[in-house]
Backbone as numpy.savetxt, mean C-alpha at the origin, in Angstrom:
# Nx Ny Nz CAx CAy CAz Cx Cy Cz
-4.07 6.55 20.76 -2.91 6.11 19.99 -3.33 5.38 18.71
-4.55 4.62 18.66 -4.64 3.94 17.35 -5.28 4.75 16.49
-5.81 5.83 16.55 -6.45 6.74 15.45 -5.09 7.21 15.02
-3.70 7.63 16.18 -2.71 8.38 15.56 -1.89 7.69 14.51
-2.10 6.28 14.94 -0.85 5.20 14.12 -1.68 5.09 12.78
-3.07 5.15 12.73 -4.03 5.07 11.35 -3.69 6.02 10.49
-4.12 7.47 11.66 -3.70 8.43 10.55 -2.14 8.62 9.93
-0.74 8.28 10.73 0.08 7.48 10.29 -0.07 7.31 8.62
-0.56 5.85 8.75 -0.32 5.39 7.77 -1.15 5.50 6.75
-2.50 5.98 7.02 -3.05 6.81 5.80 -1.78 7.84 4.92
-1.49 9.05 6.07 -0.55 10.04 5.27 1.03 9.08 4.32
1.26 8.26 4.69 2.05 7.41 4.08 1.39 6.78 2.80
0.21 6.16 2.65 -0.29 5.50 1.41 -0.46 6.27 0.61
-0.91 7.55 0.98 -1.29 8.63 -0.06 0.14 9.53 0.00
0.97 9.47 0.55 2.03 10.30 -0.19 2.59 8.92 -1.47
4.02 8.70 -0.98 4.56 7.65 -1.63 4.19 6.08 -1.59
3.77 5.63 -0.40 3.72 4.62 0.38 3.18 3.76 -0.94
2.32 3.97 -1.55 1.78 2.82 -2.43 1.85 2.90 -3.49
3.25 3.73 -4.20 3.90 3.39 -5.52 4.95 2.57 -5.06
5.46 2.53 -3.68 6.46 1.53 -3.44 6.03 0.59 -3.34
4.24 0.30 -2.57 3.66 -1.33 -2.26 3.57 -1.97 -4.10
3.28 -0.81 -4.78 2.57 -0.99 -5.99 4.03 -2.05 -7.29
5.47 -0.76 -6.55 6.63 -1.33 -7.30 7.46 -2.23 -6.75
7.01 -2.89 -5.21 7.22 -4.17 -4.64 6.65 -5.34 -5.43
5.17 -4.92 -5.61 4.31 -6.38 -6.65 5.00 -6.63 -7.71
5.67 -5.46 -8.55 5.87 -5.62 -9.85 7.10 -6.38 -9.84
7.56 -5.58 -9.34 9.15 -6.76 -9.18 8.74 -8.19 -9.02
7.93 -8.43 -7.78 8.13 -9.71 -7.42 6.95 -10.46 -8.32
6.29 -9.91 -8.88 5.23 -10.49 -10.01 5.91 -10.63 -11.33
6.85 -9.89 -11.92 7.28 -9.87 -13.41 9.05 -10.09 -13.42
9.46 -9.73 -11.98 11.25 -9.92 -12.16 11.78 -8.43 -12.43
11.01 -7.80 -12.80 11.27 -5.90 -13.16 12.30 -6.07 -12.22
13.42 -5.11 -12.28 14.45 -4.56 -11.28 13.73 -3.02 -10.66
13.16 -2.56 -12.08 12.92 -1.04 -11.63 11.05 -1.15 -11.20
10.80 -2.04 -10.91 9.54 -1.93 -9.94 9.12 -0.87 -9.82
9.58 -0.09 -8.46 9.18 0.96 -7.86 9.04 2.19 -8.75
9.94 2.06 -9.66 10.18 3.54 -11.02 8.31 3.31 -11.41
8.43 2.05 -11.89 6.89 1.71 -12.48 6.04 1.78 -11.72
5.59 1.50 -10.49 4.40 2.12 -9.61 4.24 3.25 -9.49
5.90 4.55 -8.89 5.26 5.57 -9.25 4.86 6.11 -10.40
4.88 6.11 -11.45 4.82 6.01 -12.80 3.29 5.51 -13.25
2.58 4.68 -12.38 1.28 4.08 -12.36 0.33 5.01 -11.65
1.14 5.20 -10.66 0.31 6.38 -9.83 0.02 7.57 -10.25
1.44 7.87 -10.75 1.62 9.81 -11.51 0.00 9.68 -12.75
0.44 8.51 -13.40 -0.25 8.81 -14.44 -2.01 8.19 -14.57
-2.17 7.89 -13.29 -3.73 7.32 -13.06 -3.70 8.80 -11.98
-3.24 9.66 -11.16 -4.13 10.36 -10.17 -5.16 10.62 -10.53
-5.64 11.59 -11.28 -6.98 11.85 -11.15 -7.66 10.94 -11.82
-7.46 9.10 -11.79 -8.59 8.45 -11.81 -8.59 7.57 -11.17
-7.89 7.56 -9.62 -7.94 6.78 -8.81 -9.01 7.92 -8.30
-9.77 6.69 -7.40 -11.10 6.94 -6.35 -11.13 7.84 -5.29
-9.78 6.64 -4.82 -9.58 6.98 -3.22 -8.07 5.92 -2.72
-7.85 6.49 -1.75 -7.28 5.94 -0.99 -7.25 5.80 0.54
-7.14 4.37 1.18 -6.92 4.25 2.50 -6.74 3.25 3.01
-6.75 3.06 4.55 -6.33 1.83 5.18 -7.53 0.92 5.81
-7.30 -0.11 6.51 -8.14 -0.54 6.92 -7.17 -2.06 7.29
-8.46 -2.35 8.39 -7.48 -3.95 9.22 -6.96 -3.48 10.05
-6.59 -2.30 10.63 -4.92 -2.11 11.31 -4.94 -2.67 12.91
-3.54 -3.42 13.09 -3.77 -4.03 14.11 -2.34 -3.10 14.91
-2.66 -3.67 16.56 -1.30 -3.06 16.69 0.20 -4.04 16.77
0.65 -3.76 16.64 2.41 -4.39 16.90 2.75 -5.02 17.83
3.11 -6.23 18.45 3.46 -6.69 19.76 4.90 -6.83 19.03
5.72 -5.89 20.11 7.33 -5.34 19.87 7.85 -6.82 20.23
7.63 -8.07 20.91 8.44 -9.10 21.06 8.45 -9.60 19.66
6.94 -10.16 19.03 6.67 -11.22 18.04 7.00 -10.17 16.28
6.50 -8.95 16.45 6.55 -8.16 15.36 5.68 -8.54 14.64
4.68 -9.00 15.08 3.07 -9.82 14.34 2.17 -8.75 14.75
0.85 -9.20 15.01 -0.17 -8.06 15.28 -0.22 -9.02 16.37
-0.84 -7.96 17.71 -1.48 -8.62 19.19 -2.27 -9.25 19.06
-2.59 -10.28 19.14 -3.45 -11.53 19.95 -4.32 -10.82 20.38
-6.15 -11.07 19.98 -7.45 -10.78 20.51 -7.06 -11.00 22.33
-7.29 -9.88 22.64 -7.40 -10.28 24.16 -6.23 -9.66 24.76
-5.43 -9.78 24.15 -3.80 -9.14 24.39 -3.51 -7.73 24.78
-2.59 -7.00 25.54 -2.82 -5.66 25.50 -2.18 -5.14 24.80
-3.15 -4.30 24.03 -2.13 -3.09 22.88 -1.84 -1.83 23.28
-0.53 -1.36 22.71 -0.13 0.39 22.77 -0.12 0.64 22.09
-0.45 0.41 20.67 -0.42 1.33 19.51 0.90 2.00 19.05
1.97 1.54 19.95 3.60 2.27 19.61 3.40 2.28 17.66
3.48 0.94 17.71 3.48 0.26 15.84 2.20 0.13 15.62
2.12 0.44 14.10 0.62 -0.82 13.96 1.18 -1.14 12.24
-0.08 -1.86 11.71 0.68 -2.27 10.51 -1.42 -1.95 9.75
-1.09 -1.88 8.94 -2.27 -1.41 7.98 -2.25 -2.18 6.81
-3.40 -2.19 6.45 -3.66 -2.57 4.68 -4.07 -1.60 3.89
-3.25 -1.15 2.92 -4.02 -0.15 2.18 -3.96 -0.33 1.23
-4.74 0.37 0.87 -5.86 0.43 -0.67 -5.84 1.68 -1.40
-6.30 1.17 -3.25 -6.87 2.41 -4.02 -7.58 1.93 -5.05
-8.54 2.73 -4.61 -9.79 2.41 -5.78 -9.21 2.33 -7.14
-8.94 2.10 -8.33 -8.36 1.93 -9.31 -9.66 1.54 -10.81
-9.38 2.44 -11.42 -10.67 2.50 -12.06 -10.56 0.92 -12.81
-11.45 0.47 -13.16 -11.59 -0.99 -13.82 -10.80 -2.24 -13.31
-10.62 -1.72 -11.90 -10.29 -2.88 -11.14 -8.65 -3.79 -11.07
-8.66 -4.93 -10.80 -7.33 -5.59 -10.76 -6.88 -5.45 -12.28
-7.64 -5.99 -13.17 -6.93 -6.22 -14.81 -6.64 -4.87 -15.45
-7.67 -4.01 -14.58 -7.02 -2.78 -15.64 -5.89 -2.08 -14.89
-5.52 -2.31 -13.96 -4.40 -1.95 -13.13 -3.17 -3.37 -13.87
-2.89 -3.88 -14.05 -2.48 -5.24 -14.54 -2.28 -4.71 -15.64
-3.16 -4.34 -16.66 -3.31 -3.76 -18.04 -2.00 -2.48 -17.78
-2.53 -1.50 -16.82 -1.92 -0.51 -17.38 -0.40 -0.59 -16.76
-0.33 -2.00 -15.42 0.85 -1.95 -15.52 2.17 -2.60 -16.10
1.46 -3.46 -17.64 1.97 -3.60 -18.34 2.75 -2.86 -18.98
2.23 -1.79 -19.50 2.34 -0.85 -20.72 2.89 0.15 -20.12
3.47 0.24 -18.86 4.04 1.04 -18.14 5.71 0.80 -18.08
5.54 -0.83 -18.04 6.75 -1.16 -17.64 7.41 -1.55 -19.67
6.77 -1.70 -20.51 6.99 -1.86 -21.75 7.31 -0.17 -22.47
7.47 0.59 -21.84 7.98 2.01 -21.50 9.44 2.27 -22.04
């Protein structure tokens, strides 16, 4: 079950999943309304110079707390929750950089 909930949420980061994480920041970093327009918009126009993409961390779900299980705890893998990532060429500022000039659009 936890390779299935990974691969999960891999196929999610790399479809849409992280122009929405990407147009969640923006909003809540700059006040943007149209956030999400601007991440995918970051994404469309960096693909072929992003790296990569993927997850990593993933824990599973305890359905009472909606946190990740407690070391020791028993997991099912029903949920899990992930961190994901993309290589982004020149790092935080040039992602910052270009998602300035994205949203000045």
């Amino acid at each position: 079950m936890m390779s299935t909930c990974r691969d999960a949420a891999l196929t999610q980061i790399k479809g849409d999943g992280l122009s929405k994480v990407i147009g969640d920041y923006l909003e809540q970093a700059s006040g943007v309304s149209d956030g999400q327009s601007t991440g995918v918009a970051i994404v469309r126009q960096s693909k072929g110079k992003i790296s990569g993409m993927g997850v990593y961390d993933c824990c599973a779900i305890d359905n009472d707390t909606g946190s990740c299980v407690k070391v020791g705890e028993k997991e099912n893998w029903e949920q899990c929750m992930c961190v994901g990532y993309m290589k982004f060429p020149g790092g935080q500022r040039a992602f910052e950089s270009k998602a300035s000039e994205a949203q000045a659009q």
